[in-house]
matplotlib code that plots the C-alpha trace (Angstrom):
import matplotlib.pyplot as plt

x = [40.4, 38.1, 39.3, 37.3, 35.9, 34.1, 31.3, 30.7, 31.1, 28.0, 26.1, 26.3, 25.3, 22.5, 21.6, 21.7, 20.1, 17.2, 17.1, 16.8, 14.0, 12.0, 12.1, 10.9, 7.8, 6.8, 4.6, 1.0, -1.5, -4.2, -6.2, -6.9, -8.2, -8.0, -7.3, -4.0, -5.7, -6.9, -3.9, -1.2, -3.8, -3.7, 0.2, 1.0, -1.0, 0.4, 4.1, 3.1, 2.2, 5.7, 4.2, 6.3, 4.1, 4.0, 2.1, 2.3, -0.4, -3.0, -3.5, -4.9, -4.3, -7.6, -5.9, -3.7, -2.7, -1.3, 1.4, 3.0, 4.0, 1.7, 2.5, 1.6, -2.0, -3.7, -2.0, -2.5, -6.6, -6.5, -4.9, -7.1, -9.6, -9.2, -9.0, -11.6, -9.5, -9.6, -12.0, -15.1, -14.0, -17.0, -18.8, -19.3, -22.7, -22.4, -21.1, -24.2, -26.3, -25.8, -28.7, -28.5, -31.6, -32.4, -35.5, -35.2, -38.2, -38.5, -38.2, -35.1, -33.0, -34.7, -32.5, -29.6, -29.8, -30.6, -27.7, -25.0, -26.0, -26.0, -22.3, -21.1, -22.9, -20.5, -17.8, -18.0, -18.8, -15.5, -13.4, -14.1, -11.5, -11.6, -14.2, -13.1, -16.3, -19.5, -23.1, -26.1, -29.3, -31.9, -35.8, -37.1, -40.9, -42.2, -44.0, -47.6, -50.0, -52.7, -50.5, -48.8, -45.9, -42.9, -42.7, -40.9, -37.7, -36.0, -32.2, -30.3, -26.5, -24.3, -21.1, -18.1, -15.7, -11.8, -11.6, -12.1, -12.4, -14.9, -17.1, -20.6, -21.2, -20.8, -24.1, -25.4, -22.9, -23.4, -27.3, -26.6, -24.2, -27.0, -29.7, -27.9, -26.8, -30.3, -33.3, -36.5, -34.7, -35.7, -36.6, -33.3, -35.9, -36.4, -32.0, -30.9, -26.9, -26.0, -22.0, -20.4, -16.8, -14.3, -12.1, -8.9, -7.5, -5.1, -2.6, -0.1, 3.9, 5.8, 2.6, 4.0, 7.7, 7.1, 7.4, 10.3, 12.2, 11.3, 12.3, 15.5, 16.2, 15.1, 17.7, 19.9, 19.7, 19.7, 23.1, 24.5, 23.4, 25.1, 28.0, 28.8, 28.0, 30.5, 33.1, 32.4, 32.8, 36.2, 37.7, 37.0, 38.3, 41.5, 41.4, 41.4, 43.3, 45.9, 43.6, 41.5, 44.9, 46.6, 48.9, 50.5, 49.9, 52.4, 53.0, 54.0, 56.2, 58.1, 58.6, 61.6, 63.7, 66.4, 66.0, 68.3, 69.8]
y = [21.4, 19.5, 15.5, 13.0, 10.7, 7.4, 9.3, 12.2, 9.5, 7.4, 10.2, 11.7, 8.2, 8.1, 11.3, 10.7, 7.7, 9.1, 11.6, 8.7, 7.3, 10.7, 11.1, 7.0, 8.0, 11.2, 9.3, 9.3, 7.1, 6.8, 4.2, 2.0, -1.5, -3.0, -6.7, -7.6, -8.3, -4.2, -3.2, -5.3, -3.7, 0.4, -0.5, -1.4, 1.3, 4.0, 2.6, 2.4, 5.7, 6.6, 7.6, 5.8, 4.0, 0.9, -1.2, -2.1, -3.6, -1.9, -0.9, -4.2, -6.3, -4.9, -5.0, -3.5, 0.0, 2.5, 5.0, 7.8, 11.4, 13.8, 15.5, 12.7, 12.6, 14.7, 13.0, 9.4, 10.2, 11.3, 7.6, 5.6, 7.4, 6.9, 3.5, 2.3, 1.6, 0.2, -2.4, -3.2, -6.0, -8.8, -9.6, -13.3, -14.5, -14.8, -11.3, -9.8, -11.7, -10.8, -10.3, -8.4, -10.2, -13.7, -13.5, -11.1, -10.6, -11.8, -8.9, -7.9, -11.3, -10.8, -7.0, -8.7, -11.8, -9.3, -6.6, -9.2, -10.6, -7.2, -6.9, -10.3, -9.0, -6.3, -7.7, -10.1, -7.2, -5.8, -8.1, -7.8, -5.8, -2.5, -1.7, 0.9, 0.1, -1.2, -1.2, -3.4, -2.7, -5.9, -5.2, -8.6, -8.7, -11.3, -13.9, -13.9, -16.1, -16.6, -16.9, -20.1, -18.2, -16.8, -12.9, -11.2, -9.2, -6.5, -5.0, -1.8, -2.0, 0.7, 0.2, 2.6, 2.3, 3.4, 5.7, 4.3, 0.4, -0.4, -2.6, -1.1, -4.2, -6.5, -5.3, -8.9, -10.4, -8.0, -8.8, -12.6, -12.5, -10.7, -13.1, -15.9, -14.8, -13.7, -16.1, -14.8, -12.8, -14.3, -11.4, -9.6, -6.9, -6.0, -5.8, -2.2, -1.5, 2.2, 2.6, 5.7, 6.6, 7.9, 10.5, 10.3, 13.2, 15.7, 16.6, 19.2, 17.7, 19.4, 17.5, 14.3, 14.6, 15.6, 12.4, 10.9, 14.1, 13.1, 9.5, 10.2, 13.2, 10.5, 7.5, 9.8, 11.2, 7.5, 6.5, 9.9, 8.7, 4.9, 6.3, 8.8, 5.6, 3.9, 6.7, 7.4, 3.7, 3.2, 6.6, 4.4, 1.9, 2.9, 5.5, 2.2, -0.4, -1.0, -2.6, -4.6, -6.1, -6.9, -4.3, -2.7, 0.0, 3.3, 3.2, -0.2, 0.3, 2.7, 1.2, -1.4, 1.6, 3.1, 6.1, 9.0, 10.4]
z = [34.8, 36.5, 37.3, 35.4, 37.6, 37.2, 39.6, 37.2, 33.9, 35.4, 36.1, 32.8, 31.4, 33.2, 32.4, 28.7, 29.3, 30.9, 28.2, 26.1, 27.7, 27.9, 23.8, 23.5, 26.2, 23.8, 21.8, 22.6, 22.1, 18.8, 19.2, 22.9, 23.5, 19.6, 19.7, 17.6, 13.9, 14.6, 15.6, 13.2, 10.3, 11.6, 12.1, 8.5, 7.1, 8.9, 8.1, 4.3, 4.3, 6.4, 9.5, 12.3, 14.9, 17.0, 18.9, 23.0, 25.0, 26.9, 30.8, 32.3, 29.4, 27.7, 24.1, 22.2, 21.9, 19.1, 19.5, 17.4, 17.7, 18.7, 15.3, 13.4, 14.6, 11.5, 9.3, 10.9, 11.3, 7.7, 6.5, 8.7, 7.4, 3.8, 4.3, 6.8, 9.8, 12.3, 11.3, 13.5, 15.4, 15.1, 18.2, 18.8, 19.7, 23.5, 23.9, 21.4, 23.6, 27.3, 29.0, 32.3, 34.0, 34.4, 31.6, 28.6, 25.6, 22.2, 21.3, 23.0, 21.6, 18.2, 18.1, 19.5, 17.2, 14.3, 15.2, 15.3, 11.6, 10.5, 11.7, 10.7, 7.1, 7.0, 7.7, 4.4, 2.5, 3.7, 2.2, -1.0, -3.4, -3.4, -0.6, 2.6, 4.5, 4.7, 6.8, 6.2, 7.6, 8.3, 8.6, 9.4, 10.4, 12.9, 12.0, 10.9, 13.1, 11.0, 7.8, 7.1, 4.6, 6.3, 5.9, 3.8, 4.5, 3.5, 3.6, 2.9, 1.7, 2.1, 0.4, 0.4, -2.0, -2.8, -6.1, -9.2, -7.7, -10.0, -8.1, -8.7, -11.0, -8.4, -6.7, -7.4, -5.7, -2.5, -2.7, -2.6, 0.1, 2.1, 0.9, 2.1, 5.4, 6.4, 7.0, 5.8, 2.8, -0.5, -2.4, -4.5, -5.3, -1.7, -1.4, -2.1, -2.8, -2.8, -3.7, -2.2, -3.2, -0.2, -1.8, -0.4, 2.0, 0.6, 3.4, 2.8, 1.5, 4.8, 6.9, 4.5, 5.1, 8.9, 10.2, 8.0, 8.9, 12.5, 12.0, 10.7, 13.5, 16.2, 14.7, 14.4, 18.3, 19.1, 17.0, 19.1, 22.4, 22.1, 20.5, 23.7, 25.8, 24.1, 23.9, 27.6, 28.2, 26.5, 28.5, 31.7, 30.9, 29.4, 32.7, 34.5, 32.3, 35.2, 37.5, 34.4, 33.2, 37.0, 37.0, 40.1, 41.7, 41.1, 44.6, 44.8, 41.8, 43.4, 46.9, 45.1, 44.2, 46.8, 48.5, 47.9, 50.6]

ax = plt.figure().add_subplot(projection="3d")
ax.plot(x, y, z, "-o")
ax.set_aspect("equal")
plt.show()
């Protein structure tokens, strides 16, 4: 048999290890460039739903980035889905409002001014209970020159809702919300709220248990791996306890005992 070396015992460490290493850089990546709110949000869903994924930052610290198992990609789409992540982040007002020339039109600022209030819009409409997603839509006419009253606006609400969440009678609240973000809008009337219910996604039970079994297998391999380490570890060292506890040498031993002739 073979001699057990401290040679071959690191290299079969760092074998494992690698090994190790190669299962941890399996996982892909879902989403790219979220900022941490996005991310800590698609995170805890896909853990409450027992899909194993995590969060590292991006190439060139553009955001945040989410990682799973290649395997876990239907089923992950299918939860996001269901529940209207990731959320649309909010563009502030500068970054709506970038103008690539020096001078831009009225008419280019008013789209700008008007696409950004239609996204801050949504995004209160989003937190209320019970709501997956939602869009506004803002016609505001320009101003009249020869009429002294301001015009009149109009909106279109598109809510979408989780099953069964009950909020159609809270149209009047939606409409209000709208009318009071939106200069010009004074008219309820001229507000339309359309509620559309997102039926959730039906994934097969061995698509469910997939990623739990996976979990598990992967701990598992893991508690394996440090537990050779540790095995491999003690055989050195008790391979080698003479020198770690200032013992003498067998040789040296020897050399105080009489030679026979």
């Amino acid at each position: 048999m073979p001699k057990w070396t401290t040679q071959k015992a690191g290299r079969v460490v760092a074998l494992m290890f690698a090994l190790g290493l190669l299962a941890g850089c399996s996982r892909e990546v879902l989403y790219n460039k979220l900022d941490e709110q996005q991310a800590n949000e698609v995170i805890a869903a896909l853990l409450n739903n027992g899909i194993d994924a995590d969060k590292r930052a991006a190439e060139r610290g553009e955001g945040w980035q989410v990682v799973l198992d290649r395997h876990d990609m239907p089923a992950a789409v299918a939860v996001l889905r269901d529940q209207g992540l990731p959320h649309q982040s909010i563009d502030s007002i500068g970054q709506v409002f970038k103008k690539d020339g020096f001078v831009s039109s009225p008419l280019e600022d008013k789209q700008r001014f008007i696409y950004a209030r239609e996204q801050q819009l949504g995004h209160t409409l989003r937190q209320f209970d019970g709501v997956v997603d939602a869009y506004v839509y803002l016609s505001i006419p320009d101003k009249s020159p020869i009429e002294d009253k301001p015009p009149s606006g109009s909106a279109s609400v598109v809510v979408i809702t989780r099953p069964n969440a009950g909020i159609e009678g809270r149209a009047p609240d939606i409409k209000s919300a709208v009318m009071n973000g939106t200069e010009g809008l004074t008219d309820a009337s001229r507000v339309t709220v359309q509620f559309f219910q997102r039926a959730p996604t039906e994934l097969p039970q061995a698509a469910a248990n997939s990623s739990l079994l996976r979990s598990d297998v992967t701990s598992l391999a893991m508690i394996g791996l440090a537990a050779l380490v540790l095995l491999l570890a003690g055989v050195l060292l008790w391979r080698n306890r003479g020198a770690f506890m200032g013992g003498r040498p067998r040789s040296l031993a020897r050399s105080g005992v009489p030679h026979e002739r």
